[in-house]
MOPAC internal coordinates of N, CA, C and O (Angstrom, degrees):
PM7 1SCF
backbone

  N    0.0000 0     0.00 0     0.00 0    0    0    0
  C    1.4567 1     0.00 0     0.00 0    1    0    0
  C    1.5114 1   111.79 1     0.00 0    2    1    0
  O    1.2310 1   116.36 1  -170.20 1    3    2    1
  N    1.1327 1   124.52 1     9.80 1    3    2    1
  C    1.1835 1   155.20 1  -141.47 1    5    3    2
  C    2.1733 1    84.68 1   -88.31 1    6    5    3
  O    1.2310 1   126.75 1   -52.49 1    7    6    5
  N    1.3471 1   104.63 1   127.51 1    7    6    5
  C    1.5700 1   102.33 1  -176.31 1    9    7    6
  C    1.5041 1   116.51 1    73.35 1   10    9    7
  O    1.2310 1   113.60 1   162.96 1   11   10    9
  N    1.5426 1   129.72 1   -17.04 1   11   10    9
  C    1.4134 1   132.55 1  -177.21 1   13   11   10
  C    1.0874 1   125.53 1   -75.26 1   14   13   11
  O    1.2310 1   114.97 1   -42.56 1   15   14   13
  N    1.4520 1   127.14 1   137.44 1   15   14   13
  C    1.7609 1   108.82 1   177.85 1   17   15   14
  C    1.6667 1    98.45 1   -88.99 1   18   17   15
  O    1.2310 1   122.92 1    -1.65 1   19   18   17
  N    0.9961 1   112.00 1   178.35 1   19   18   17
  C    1.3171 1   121.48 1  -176.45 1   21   19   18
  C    1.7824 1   102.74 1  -149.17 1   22   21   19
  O    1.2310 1   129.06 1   -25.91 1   23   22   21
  N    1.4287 1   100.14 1   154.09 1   23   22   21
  C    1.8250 1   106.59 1   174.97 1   25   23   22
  C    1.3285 1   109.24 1   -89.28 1   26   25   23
  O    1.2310 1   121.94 1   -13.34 1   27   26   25
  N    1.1419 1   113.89 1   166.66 1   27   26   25
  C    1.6148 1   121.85 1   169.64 1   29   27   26
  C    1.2803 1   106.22 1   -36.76 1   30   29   27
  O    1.2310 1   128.03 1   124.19 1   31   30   29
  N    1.2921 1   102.15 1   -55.81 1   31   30   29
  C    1.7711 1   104.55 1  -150.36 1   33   31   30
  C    1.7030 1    96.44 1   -65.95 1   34   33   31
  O    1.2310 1   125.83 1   116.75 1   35   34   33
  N    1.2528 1   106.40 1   -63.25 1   35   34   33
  C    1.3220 1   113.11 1   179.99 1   37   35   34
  C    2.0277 1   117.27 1   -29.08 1   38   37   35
  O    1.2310 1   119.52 1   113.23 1   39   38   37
  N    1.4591 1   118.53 1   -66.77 1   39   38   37
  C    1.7064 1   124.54 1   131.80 1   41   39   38
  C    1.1263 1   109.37 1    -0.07 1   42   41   39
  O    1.2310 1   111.46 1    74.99 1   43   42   41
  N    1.2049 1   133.69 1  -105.01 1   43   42   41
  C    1.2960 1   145.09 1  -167.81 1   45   43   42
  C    1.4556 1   116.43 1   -54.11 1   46   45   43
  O    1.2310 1   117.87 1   150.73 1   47   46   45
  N    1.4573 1   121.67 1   -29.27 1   47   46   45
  C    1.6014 1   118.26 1  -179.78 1   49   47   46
  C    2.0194 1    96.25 1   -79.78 1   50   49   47
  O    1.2310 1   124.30 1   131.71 1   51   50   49
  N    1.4999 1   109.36 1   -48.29 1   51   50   49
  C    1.6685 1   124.77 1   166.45 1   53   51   50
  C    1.5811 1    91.41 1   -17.78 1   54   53   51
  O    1.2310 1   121.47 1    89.32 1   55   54   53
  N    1.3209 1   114.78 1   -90.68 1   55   54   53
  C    1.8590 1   137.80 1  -172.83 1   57   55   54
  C    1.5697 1   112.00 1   -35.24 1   58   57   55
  O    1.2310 1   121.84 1   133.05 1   59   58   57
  N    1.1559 1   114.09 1   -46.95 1   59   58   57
  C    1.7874 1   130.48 1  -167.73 1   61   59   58
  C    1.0779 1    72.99 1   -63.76 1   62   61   59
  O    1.2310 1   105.94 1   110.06 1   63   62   61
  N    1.6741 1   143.71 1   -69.94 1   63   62   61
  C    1.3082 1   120.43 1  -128.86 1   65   63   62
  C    1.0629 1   113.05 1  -113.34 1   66   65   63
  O    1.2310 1   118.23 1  -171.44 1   67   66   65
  N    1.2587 1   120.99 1     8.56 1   67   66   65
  C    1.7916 1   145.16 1   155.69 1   69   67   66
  C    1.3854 1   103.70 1   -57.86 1   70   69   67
  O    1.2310 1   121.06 1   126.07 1   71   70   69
  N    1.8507 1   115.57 1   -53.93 1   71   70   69
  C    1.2071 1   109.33 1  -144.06 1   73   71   70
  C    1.3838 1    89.49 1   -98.15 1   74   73   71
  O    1.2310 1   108.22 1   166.18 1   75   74   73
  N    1.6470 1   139.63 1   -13.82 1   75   74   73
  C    0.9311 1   138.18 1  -150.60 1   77   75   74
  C    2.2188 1    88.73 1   -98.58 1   78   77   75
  O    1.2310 1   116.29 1   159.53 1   79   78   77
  N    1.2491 1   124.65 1   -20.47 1   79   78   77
  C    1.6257 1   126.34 1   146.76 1   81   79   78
  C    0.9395 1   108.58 1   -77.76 1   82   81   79
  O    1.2310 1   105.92 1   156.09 1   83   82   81
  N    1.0902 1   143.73 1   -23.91 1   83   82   81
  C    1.6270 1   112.32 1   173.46 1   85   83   82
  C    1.5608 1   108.48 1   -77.32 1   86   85   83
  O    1.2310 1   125.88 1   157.42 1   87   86   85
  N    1.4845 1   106.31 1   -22.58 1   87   86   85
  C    1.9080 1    82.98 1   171.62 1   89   87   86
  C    1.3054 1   113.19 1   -93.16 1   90   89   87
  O    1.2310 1   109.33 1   179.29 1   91   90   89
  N    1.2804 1   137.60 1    -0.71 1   91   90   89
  C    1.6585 1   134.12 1   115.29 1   93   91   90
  C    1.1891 1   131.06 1   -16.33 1   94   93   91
  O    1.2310 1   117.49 1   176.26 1   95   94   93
  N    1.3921 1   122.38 1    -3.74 1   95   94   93
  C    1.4592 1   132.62 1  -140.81 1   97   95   94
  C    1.4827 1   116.07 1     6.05 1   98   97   95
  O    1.2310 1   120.96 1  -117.35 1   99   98   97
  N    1.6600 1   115.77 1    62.65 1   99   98   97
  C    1.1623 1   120.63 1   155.10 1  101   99   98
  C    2.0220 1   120.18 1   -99.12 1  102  101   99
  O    1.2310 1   128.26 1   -55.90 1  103  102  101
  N    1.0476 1   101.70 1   124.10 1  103  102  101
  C    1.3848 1   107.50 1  -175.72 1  105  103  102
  C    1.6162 1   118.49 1   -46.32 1  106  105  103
  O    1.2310 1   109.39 1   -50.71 1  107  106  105
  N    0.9958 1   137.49 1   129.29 1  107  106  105
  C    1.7032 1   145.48 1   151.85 1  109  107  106
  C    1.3272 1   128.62 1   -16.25 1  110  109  107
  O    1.2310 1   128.29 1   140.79 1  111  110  109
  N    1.3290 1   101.63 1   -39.21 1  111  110  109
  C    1.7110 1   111.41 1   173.25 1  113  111  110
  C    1.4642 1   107.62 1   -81.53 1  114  113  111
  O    1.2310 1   114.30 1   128.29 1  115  114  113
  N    1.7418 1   128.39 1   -51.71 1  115  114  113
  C    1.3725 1   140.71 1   138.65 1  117  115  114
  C    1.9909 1    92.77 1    -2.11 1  118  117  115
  O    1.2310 1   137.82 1    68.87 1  119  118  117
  N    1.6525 1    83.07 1  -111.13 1  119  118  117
  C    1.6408 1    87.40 1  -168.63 1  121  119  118
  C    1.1422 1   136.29 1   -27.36 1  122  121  119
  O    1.2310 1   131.68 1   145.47 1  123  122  121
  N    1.3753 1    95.06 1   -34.53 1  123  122  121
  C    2.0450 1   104.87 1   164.33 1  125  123  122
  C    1.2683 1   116.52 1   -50.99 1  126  125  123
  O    1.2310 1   122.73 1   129.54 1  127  126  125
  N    1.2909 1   112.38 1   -50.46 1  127  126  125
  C    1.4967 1   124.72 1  -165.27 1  129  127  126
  C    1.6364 1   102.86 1   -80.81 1  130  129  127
  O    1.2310 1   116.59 1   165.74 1  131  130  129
  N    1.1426 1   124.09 1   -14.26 1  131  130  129
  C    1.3604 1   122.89 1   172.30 1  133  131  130
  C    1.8534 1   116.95 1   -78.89 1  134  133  131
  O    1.2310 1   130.57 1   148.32 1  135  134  133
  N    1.3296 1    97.22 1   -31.68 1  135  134  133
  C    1.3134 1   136.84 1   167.66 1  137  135  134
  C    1.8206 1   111.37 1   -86.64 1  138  137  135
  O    1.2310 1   105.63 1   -83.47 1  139  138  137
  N    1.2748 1   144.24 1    96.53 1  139  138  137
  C    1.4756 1   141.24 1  -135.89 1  141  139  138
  C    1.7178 1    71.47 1  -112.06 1  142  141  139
  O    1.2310 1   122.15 1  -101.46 1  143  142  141
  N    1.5036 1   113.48 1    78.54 1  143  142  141
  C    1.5976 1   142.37 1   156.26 1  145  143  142
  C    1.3132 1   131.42 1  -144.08 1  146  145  143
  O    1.2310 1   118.97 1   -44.66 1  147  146  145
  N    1.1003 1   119.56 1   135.34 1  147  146  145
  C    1.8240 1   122.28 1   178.55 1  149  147  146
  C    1.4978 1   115.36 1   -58.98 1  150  149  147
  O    1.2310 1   125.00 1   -55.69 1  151  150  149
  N    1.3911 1   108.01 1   124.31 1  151  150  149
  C    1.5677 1   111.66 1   178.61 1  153  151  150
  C    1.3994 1   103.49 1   -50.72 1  154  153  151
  O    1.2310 1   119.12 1   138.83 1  155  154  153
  N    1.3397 1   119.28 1   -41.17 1  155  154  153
  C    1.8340 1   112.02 1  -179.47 1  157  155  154
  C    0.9116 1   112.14 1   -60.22 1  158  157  155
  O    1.2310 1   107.05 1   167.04 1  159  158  157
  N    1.7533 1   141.73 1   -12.96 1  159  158  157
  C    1.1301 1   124.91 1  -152.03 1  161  159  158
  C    1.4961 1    97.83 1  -100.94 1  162  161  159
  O    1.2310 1   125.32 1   153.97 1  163  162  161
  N    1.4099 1   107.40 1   -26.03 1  163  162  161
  C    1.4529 1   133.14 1   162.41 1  165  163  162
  C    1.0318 1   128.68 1   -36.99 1  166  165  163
  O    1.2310 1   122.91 1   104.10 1  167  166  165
  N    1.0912 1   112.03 1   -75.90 1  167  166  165
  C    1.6717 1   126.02 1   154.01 1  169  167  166
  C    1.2854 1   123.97 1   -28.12 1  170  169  167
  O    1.2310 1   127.17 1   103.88 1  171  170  169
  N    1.4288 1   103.81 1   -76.12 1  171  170  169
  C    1.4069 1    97.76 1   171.89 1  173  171  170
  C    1.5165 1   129.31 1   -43.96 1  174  173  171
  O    1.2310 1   121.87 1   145.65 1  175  174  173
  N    1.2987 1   114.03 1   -34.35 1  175  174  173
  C    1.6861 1   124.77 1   162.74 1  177  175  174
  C    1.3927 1   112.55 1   -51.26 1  178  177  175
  O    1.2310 1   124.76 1   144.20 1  179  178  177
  N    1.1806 1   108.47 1   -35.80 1  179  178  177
  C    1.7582 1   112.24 1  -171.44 1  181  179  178
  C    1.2472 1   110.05 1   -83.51 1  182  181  179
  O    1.2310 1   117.28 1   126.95 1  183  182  181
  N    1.4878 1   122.79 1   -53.05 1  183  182  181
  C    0.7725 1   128.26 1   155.17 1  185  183  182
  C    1.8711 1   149.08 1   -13.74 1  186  185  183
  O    1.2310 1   128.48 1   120.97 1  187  186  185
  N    1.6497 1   101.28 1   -59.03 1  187  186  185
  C    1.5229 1   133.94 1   166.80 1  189  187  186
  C    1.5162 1   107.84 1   -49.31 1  190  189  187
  O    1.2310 1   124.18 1   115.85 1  191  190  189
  N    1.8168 1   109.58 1   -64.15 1  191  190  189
  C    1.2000 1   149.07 1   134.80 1  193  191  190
  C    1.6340 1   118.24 1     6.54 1  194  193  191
  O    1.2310 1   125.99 1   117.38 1  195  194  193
  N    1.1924 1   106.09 1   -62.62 1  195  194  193
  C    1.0275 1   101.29 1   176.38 1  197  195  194
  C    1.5420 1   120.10 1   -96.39 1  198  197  195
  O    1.2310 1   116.98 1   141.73 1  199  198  197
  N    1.2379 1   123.35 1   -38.27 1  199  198  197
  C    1.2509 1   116.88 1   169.13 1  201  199  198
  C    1.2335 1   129.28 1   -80.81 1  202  201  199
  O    1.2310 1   126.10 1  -150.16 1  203  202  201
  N    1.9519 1   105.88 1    29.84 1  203  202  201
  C    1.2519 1   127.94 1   158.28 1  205  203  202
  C    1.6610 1   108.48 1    79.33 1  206  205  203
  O    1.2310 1   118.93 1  -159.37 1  207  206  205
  N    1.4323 1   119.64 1    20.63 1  207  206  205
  C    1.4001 1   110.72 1   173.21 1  209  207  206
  C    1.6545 1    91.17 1   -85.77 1  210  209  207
  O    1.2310 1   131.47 1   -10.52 1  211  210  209
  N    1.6902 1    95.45 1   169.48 1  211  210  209
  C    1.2531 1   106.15 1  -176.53 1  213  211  210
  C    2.0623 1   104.20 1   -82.22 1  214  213  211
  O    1.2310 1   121.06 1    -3.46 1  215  214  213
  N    1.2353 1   115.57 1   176.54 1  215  214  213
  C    1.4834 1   109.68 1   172.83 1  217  215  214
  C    1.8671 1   121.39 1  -119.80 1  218  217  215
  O    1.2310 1   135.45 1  -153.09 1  219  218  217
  N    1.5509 1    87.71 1    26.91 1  219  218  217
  C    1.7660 1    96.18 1   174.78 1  221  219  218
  C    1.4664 1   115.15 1   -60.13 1  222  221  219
  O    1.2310 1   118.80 1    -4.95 1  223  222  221
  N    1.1665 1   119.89 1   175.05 1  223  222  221
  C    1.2760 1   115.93 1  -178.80 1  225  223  222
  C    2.0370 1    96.90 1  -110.72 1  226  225  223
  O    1.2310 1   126.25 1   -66.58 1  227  226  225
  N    1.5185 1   105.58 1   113.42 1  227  226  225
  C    1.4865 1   106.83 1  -162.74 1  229  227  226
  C    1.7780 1    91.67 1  -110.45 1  230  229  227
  O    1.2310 1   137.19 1   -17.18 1  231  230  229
  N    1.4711 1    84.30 1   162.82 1  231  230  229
  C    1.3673 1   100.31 1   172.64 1  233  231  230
  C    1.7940 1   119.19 1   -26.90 1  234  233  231
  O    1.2310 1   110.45 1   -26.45 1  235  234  233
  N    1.5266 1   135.56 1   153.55 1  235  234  233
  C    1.6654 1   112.15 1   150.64 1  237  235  234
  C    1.1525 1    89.76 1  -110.18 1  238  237  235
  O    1.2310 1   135.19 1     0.49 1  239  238  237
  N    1.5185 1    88.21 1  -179.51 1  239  238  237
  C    1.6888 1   111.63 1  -162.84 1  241  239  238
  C    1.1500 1   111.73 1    97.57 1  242  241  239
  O    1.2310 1   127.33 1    -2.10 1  243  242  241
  N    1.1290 1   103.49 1   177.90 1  243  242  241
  C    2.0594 1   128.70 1   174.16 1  245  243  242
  C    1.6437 1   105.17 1   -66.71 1  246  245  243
  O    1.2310 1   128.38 1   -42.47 1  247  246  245
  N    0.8871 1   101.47 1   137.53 1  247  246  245
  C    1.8983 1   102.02 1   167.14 1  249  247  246
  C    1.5668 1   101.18 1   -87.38 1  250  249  247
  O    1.2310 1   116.10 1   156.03 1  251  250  249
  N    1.5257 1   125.02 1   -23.97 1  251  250  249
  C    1.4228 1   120.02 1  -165.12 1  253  251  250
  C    1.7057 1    83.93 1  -125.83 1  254  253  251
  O    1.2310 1   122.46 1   -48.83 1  255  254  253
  N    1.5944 1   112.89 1   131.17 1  255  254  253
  C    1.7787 1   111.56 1   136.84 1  257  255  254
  C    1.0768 1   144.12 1   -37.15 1  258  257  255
  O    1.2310 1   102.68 1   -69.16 1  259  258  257
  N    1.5091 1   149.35 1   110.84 1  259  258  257
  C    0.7880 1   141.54 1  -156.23 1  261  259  258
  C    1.6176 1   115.46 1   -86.93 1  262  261  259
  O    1.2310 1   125.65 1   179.91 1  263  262  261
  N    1.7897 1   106.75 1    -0.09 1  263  262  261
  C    1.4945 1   106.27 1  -165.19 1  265  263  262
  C    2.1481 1    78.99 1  -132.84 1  266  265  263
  O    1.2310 1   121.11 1  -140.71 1  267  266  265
  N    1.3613 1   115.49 1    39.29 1  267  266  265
  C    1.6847 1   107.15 1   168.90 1  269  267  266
  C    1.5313 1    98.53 1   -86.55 1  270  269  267
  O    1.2310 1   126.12 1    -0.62 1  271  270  269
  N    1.4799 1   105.84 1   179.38 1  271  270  269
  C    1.4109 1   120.08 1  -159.73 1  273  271  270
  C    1.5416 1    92.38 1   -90.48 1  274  273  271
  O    1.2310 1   121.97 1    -8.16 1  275  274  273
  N    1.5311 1   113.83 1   171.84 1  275  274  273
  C    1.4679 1   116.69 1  -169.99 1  277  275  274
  C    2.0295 1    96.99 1  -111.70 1  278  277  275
  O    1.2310 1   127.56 1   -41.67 1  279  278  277
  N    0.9358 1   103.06 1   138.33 1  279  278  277
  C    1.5867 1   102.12 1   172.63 1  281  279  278
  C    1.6845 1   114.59 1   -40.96 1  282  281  279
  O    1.2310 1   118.35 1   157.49 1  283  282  281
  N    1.0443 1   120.75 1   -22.51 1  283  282  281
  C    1.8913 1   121.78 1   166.13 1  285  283  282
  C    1.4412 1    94.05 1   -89.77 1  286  285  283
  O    1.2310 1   105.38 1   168.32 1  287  286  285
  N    0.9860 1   144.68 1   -11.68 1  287  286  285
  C    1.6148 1   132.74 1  -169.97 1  289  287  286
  C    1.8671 1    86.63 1   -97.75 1  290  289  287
  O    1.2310 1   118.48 1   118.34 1  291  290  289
  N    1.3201 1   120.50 1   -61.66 1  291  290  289
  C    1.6689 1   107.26 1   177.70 1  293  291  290
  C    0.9499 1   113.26 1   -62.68 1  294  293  291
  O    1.2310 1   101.01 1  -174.81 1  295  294  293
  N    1.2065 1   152.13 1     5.19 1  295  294  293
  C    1.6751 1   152.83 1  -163.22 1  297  295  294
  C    1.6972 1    93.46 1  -100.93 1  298  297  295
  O    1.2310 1   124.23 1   127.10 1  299  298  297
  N    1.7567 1   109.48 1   -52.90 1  299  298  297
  C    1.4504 1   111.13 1  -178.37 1  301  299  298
  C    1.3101 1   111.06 1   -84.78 1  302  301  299
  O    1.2310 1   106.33 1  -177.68 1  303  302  301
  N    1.0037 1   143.01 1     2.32 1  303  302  301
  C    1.2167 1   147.78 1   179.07 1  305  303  302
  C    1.6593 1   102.88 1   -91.20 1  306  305  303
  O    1.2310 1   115.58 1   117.22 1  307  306  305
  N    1.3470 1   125.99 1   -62.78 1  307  306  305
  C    1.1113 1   120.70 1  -179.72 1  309  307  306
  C    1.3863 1   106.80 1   -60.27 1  310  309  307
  O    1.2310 1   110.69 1   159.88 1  311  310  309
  N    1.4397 1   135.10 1   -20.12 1  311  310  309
  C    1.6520 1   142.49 1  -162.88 1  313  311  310
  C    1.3513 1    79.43 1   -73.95 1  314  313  311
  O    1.2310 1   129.28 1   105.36 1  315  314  313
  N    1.2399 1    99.71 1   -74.64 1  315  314  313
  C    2.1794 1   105.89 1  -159.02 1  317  315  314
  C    1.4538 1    98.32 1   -37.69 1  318  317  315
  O    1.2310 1   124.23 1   119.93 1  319  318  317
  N    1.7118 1   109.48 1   -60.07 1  319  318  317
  C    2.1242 1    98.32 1  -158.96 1  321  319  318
  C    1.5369 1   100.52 1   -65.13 1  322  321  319
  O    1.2310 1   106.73 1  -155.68 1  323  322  321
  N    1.1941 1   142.30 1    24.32 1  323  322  321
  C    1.4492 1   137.50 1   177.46 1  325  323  322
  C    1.4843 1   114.48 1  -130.12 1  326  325  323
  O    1.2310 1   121.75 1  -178.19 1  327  326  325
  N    1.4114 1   114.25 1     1.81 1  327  326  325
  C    1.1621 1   116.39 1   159.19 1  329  327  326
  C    1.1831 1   131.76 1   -28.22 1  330  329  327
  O    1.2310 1   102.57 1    26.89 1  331  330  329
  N    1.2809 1   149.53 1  -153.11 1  331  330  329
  C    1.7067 1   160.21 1   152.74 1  333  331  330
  C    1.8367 1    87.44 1  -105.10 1  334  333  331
  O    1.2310 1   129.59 1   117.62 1  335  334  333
  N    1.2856 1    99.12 1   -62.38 1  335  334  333
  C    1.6004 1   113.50 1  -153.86 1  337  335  334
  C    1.7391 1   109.42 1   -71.39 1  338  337  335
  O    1.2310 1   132.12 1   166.87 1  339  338  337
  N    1.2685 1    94.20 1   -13.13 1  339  338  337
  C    1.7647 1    89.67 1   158.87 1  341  339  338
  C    1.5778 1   107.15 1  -125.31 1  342  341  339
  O    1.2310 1   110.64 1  -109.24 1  343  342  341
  N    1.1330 1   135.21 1    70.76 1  343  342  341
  C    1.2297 1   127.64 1  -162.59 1  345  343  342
  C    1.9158 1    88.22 1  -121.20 1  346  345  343
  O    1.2310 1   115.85 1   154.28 1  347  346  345
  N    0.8720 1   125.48 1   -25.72 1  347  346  345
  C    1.2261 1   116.30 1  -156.09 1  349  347  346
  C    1.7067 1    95.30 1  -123.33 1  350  349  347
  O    1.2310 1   124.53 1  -145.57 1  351  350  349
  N    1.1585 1   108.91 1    34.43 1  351  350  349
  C    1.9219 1   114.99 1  -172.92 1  353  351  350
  C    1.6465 1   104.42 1  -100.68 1  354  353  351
  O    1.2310 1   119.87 1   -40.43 1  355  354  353
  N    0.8932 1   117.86 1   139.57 1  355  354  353
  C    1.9815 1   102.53 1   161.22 1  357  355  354
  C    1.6090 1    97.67 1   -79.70 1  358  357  355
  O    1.2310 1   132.51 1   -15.64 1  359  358  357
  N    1.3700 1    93.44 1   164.36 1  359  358  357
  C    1.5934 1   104.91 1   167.07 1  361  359  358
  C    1.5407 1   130.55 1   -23.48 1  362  361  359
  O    1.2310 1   121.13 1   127.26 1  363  362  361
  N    1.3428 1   115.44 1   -52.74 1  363  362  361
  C    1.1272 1   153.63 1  -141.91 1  365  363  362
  C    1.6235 1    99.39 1   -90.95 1  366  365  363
  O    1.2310 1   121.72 1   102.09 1  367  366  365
  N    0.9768 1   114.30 1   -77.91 1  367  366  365
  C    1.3704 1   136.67 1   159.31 1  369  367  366
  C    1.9526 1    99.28 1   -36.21 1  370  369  367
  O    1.2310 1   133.82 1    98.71 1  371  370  369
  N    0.7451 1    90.89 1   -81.29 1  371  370  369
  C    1.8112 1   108.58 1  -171.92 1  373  371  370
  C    1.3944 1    95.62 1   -46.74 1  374  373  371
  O    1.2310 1   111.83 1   142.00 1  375  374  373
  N    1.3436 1   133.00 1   -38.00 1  375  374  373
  C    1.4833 1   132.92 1   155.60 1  377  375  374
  C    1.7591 1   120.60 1   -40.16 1  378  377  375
  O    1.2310 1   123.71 1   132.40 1  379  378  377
  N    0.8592 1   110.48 1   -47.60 1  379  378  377
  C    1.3730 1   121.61 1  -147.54 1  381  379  378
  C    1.9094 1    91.94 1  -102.92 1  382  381  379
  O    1.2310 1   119.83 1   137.29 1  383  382  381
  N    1.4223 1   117.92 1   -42.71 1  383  382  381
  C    1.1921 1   108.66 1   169.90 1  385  383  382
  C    1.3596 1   130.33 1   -57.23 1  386  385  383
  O    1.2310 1   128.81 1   124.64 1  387  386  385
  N    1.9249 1   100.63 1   -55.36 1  387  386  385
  C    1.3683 1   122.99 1  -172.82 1  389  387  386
  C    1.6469 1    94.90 1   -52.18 1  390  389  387
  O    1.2310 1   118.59 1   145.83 1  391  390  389
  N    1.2775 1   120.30 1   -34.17 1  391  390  389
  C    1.7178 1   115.84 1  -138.03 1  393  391  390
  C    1.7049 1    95.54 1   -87.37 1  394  393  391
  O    1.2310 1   117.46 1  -170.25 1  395  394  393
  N    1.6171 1   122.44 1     9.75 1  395  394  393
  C    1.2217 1   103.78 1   169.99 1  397  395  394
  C    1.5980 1   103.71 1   -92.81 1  398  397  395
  O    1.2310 1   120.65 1  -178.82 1  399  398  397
  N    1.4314 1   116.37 1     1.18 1  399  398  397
  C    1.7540 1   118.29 1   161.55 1  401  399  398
  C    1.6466 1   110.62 1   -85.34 1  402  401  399
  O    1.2310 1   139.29 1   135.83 1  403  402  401
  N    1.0366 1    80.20 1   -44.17 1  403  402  401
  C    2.0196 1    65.01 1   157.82 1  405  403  402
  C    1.7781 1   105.33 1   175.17 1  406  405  403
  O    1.2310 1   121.17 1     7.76 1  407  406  405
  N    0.9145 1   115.38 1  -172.24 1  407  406  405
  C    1.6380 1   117.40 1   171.76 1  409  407  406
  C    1.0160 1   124.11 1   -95.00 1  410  409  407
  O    1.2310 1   129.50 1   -57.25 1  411  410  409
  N    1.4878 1    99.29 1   122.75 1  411  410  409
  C    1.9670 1    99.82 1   169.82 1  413  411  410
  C    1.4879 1    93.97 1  -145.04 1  414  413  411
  O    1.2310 1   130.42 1    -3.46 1  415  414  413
  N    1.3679 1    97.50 1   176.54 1  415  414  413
  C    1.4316 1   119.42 1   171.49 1  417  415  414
  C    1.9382 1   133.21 1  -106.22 1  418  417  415
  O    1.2310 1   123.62 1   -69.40 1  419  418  417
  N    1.6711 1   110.67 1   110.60 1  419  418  417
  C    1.4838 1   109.73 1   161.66 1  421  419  418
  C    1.3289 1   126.21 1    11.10 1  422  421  419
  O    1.2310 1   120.57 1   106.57 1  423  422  421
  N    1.4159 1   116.52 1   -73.43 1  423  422  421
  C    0.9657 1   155.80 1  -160.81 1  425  423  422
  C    1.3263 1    97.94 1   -46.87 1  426  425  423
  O    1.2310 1   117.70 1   107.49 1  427  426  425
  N    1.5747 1   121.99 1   -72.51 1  427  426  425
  C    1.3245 1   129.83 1   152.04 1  429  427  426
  C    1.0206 1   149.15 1   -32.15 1  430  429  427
  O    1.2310 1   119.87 1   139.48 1  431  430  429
  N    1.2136 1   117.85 1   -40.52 1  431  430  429
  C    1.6199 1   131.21 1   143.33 1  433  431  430
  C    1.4536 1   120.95 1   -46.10 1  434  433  431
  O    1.2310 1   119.86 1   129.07 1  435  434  433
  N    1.3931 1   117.87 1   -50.93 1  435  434  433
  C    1.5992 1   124.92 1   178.20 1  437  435  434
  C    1.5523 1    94.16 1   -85.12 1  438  437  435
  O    1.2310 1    95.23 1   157.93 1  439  438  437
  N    1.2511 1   160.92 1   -22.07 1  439  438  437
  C    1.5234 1   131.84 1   164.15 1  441  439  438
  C    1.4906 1   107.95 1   -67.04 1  442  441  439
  O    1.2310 1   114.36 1   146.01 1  443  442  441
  N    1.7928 1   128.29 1   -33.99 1  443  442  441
  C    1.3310 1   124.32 1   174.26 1  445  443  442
  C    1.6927 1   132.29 1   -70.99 1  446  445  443
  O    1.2310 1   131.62 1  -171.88 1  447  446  445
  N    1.6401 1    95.17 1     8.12 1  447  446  445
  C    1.3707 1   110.97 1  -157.55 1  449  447  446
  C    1.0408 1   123.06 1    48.41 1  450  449  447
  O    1.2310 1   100.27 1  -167.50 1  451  450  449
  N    1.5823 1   153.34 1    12.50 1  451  450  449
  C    1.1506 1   152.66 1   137.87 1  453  451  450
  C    1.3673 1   119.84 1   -47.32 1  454  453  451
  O    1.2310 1   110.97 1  -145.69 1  455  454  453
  N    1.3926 1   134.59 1    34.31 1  455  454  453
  C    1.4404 1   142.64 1   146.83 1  457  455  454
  C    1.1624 1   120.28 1  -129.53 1  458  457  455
  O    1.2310 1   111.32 1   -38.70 1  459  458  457
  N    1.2196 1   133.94 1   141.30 1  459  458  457
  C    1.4636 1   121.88 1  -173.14 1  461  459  458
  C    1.7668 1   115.76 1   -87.19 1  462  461  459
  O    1.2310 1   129.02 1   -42.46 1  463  462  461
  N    0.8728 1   100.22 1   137.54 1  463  462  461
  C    1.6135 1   118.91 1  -171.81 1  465  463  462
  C    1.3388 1   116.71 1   -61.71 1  466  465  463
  O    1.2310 1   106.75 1   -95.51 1  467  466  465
  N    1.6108 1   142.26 1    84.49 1  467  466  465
  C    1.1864 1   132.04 1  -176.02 1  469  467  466
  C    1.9431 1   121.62 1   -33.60 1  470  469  467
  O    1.2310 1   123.22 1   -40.58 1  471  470  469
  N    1.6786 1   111.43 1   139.42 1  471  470  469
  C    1.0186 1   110.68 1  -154.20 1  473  471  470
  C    1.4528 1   107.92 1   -70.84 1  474  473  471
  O    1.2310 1    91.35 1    19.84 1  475  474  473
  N    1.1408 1   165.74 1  -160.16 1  475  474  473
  C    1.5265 1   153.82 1   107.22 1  477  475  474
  C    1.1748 1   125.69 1   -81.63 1  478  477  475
  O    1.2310 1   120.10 1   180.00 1  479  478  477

């Protein structure tokens, strides 16, 4: 099973019948091997398991960026694109000016609609 994803259910039936040999007093590494799966992978299932996480197979990675803007960084960001004195900038421009007050990103400006949207 080695490289396979597996479903919850599948997980959880894996565990039932792990734990249901060990009160066989058959060992974990045993049952694994009866089961063509890594005892670590096991564990870690039991593990999740027990401290009540669920055992879906979720996204990897970070759920949060570690380099996103800070709620005072969008506060000044929306301040600057509402200026008088940048009112008439494109994004781009208004990027590159604003950003000797500090750094932010375009990007942000056009999800808050505070840049104007090129015409088509």
């Amino acid at each position: 099973m080695k490289g396979t994803w597996l479903e919850e259910e599948k997980k959880v039936a894996i565990l039932v019948t792990i734990e249901e040999a060990r009160e066989q007093r058959i060992t974990r590494s045993r049952a694994c091997a009866m089961w063509p799966i890594s005892r670590r992978r096991v564990t870690r299932w039991a593990s999740a398991r027990n401290r009540g996480h669920g055992l879906g197979n979720g996204k990897p990675g970070p759920t949060m960026p570690c380099h996103r803007l800070l709620e005072e960084e969008r506060v000044a960001v929306v301040a600057a694109a509402r200026e008088e004195s940048y009112a008439d900038l494109s994004h781009r421009t208004l990027a590159v000016t604003a950003g000797t007050r500090g750094c932010f990103s375009c990007r942000f400006l056009r999800c808050t609609g505070s840049c104007p949207q090129k015409a088509s």
